[in-house]
TORNU-304142 format. One record per residue (C-alpha): residue in three letters; x negated, y, z negated. Coordinates in steps of 0.1 Angstrom, whole numbers, padded with zeros to 4 digits, always signed. Each point is the difference from the previous one (the first is absolute). Example, Ala and Ser with C-alpha at 12.3 -4.5 7.8 and 13.67 -1.06 7.14 Angstrom:
BEGIN
ALA-0123-0045-0078SER-0014+0034+0007
This chain:
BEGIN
UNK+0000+0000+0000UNK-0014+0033+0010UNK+0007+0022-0031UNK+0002+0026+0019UNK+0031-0004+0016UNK+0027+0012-0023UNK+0033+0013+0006UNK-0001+0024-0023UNK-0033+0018+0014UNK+0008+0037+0001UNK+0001+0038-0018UNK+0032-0008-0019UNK+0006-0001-0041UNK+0013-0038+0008UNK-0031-0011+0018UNK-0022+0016-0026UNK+0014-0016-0028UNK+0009-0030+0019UNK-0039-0005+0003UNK-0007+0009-0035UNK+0028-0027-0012UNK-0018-0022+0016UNK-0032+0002-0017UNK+0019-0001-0035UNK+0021-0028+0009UNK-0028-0024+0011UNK-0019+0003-0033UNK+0028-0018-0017UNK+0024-0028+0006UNK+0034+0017-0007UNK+0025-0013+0022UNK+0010+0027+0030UNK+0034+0006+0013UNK-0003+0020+0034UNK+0033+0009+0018UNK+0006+0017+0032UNK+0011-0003+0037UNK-0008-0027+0027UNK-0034+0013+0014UNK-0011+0026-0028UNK-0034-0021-0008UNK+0007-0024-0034UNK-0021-0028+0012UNK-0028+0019+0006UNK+0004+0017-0035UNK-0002-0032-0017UNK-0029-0014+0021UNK-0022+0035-0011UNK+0013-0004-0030UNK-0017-0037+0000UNK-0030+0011+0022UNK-0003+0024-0029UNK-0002-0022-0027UNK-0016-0030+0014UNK-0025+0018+0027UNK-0005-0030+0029UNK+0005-0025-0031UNK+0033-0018-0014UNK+0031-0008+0024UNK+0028+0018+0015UNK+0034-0020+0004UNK+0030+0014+0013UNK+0034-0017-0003UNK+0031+0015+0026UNK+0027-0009-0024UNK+0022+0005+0032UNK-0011-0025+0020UNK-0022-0023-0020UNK+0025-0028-0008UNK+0002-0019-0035UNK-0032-0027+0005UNK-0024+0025+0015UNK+0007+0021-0032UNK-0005-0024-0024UNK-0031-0013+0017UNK-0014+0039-0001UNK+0006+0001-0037UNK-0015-0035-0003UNK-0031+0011+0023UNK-0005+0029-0025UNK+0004-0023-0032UNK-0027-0017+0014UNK-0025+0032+0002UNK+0008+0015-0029UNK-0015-0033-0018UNK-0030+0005+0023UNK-0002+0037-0019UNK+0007+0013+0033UNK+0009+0036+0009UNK+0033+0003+0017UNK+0024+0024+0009UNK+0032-0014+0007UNK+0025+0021+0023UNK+0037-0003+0004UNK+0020+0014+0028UNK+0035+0002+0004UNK+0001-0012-0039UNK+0035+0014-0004UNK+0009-0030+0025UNK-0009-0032-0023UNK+0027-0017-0009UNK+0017-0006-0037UNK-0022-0036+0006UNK-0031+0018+0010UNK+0002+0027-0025UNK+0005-0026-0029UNK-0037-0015+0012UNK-0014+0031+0004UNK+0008+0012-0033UNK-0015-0036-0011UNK-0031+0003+0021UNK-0008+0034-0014UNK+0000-0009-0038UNK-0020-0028+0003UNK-0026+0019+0023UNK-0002+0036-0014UNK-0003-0015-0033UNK-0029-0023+0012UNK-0021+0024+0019UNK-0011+0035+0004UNK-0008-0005+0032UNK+0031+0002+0018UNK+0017+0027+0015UNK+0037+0007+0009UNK+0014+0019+0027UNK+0032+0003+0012UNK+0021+0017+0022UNK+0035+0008+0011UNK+0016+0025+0026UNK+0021+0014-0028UNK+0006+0002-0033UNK+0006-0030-0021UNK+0017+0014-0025UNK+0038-0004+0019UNK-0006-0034+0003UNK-0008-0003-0038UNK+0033+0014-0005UNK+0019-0017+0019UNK-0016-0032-0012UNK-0017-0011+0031UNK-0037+0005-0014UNK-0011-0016-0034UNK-0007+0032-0025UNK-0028-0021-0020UNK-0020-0003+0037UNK+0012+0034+0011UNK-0017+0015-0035UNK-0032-0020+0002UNK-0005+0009+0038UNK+0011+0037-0005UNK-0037+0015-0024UNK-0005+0023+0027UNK+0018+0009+0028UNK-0007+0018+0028UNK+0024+0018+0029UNK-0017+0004+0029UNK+0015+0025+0019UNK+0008-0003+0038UNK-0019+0020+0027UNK+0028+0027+0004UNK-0008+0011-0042UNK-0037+0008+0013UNK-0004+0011+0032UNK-0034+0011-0004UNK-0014-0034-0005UNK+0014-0012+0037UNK-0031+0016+0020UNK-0027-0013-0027UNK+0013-0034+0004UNK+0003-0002+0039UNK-0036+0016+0005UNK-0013-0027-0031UNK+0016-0028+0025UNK-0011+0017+0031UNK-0036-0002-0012UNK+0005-0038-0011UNK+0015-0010+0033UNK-0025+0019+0023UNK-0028-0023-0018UNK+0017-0032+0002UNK+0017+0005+0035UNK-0032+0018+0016UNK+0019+0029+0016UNK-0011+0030-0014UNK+0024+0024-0009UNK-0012+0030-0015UNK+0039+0018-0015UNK+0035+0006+0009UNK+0011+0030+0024UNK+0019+0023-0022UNK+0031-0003+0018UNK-0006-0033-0008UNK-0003+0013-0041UNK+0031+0016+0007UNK+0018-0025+0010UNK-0013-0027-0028UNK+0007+0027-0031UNK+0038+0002+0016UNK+0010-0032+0006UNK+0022-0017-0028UNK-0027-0032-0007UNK+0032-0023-0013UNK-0029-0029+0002UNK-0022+0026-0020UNK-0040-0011-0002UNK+0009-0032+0017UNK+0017+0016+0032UNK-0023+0032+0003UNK-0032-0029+0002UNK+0018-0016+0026UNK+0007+0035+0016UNK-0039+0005+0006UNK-0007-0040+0007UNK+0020+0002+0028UNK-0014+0032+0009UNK-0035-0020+0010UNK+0014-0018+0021UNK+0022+0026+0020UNK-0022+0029+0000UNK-0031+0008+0012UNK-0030+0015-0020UNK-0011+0021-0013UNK+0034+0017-0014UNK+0030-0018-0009UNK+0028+0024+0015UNK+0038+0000-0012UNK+0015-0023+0026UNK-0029-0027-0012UNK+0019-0005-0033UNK+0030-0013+0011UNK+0021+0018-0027UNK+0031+0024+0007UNK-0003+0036-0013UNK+0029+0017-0013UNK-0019+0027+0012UNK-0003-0009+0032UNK+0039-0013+0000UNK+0015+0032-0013UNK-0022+0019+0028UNK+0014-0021+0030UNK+0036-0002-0011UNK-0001+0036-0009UNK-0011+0022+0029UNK+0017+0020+0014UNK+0036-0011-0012UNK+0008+0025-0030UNK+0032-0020-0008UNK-0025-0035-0007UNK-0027+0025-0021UNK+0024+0008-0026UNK-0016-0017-0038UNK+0034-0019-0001UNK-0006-0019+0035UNK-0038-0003-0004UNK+0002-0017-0030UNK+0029-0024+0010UNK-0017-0004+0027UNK-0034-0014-0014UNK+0022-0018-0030UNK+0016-0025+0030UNK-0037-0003+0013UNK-0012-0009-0031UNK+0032-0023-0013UNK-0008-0018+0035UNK-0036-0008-0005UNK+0005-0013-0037UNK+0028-0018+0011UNK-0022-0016+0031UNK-0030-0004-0022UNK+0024-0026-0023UNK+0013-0022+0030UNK+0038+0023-0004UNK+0003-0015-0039UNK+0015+0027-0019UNK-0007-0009-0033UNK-0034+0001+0004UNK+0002+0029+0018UNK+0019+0016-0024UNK-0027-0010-0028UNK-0028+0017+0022UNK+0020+0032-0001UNK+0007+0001-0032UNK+0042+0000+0003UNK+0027-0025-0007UNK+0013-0023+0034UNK+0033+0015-0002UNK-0019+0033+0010UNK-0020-0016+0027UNK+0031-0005+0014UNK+0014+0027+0002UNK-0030+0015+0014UNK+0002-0025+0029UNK+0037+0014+0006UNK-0006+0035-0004UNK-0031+0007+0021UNK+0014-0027+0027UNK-0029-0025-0002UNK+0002-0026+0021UNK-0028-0030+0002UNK-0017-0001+0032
């Protein structure tokens, strides 16, 4: 892992502290809750986190609570059993964890109070796409795990909360590319800037690396230009449906406008499943409806 290559590079308060958290949280083994959208970087938190505490020693394992089914889980934990009697460094990484079953959560629990009271040198990372806390509630979640996952807990916020990290990140990942790929590109255009610090990264860190990937192979050094990206620009879509029409440049119109662009791609992005495009947005179904009805959307 090049340690380098973090999505919260950047100038802003999160990404300074984000860094500094991750120095304190390596030099103990508190348990770390990290929540936040599809894309905003949580793996690679836990792995510096690790590479932190372990240097190029100890092991990393990750466990995708989603789609890891009930044997491979249990083997994980067994795997891990197994190096913590070597006295073995590990951090131990779980995805998704709000996904484990009422089963899975009652071995979990088990597999953590025979192991955290063994060793020292174990570490535990989760994380979820939101909180857990509903789930507690509503009695979906065990409270007992929820509490001893929960010591710290970190919300890492989406792309669109710190737009000034979005260029620091794209030229960190332009860099790494143009060693490994041996095309040499040098920056971005600015109208390519432009377009990158307007557009709505619903994939956040995830999405925006793919942005400049693609870029290398589309574009030709040494500038990546706009069009490279492959990204829509609100920008750019307000400007074209805009001009010279003073009816279509009203607020009320642009933004209805860009809101059945936007409704469209999230939609497309989620195969046309409206509950989970209703849980990217942030709204209830019912209102992902209605959206569909009002602004006319139709899938192509």
């Amino acid at each position: 892992m090049n340690k380098n290559l973090v999505p919260f590079a950047g100038l802003s308060a999160f990404a300074i502290q984000m860094r500094d958290l991750i120095d304190n949280l390596s030099k103990d083994n508190a348990s770390v809750l990290l929540i936040g959208e599809r894309g905003t970087g949580k793996r690679l938190i836990s792995q510096h986190i690790h590479y932190k505490a372990s240097g190029n020693f100890g092991y990393y394992f990750e466990i995708n609570c989603k789609s890891f089914d009930k044997q491979q889980i249990i083997e994980s934990f067994s795997t891990v059993e197994n190096l913590i009697a070597l006295n073995q460094k590990i951090t131990l990484f779980l995805s998704f964890v709000d996904e484990l079953s009422d089963e899975m959560q009652q071995i979990f629990k088990t597999f953590l109070q025979k192991t955290v009271k063994k060793s020292l040198n174990i570490k535990i990372i989760c994380s979820v796409e939101n909180s857990l806390e509903e789930k507690v509630s509503r009695g979906y979640f065990l409270p007992d795990l929820y509490y001893r996952l929960n010591s710290v807990v970190l919300n890492v916020l989406p792309l669109r909360q710190r737009k000034e990290d979005i260029i620091p990140i794209a030229q960190t990942y332009l860099k790494s590319f143009s060693k490994k790929s041996g095309y040499h590109f040098s920056d971005f255009s600015e109208d390519a800037k432009t377009v990158m610090e307007n557009y709505i990264w619903t994939g956040n860190a995830d999405e925006l690396i793919n942005a400049v990937q693609r870029a290398f192979i589309v574009g030709n050094p040494p500038v990546i230009n706009s069009s490279d990206l492959g990204v829509f620009s609100s920008q750019i879509f307000f400007n074209n449906n805009c001009q010279n029409n003073n009816e279509r440049k009203t607020l009320k119109n642009a933004i209805e406008s860009f809101k059945k662009e936007y409704v469209t791609k999230i939609l497309e992005e989620n195969s046309w499943n409206q509950t989970k495009t209703a849980k990217v947005l942030g709204i209830q179904r019912t209102y992902v409806i209605k959206l569909i009805n009002e602004l006319n959307i139709q899938k192509k």
